[in-house]
N, C-alpha and C positions, 0 to 999 in steps of 0.2 A: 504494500500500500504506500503511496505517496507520502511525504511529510510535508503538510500544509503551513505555509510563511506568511499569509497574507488571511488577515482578517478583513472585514468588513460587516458596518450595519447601514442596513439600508429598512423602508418603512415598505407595507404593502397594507393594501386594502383588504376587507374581509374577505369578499371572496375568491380573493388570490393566494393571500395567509390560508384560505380552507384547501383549495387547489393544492398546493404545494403540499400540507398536511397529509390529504386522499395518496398522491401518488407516492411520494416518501414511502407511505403502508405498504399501495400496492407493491411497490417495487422492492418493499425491505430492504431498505437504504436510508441513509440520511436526510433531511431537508439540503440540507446542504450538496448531497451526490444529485439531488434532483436540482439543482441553481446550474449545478457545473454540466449537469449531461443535458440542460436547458440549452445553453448558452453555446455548448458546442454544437448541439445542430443547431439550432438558429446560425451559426457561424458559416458552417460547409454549407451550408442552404444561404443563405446570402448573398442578393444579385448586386453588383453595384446601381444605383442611379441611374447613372451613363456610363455608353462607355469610353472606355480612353482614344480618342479618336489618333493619337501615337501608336496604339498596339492595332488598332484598325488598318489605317495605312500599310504596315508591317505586313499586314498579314496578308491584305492585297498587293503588294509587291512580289509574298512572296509566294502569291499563284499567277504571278507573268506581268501584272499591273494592266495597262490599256493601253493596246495596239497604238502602234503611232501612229497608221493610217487611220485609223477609227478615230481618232484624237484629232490628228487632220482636220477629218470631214465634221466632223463637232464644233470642230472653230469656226469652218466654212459656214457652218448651220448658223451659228450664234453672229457671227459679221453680217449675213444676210439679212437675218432678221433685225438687229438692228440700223442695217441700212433702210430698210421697209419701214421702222417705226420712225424715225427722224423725216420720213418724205411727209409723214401724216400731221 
């Protein structure tokens, strides 16, 4: 078993204090083993926000990125069109 270094208290509401209580039994553990085996899957289960638009990039580079021709003809798209909206 671990040796635990770090205390903490923190407050909860009754029906979380009851929660915490229930599974403790069921699981014949701690309050405490129940805080920590919480907290670790809430952890691996944890999506960011957003995401890193750095490791994005990355990762589209590194299945080939975008054809330079394709890229080309995208630019040609977008000059075009903006020469169409300037006439209007």
């Amino acid at each position: 078993m671990q040796t635990m270094t770090y205390r903490t208290t923190f407050a909860l509401d009754g029906t979380t204090a009851s929660h915490l209580k229930r599974l403790a039994k069921l699981w014949r553990v701690s309050k405490a083993e129940v805080v920590r085996r919480a907290v670790a899957q809430a952890e691996s289960s944890a999506v960011p926000d957003k995401p890193d638009p750095l490791v994005l990039l990355r990762a589209y580079h590194a299945k080939g990125g975008l054809d330079p021709a394709r890229a080309e003809q995208w630019l040609k798209g977008i000059e075009e069109d903006r020469k169409h909206w300037r006439k209007q």
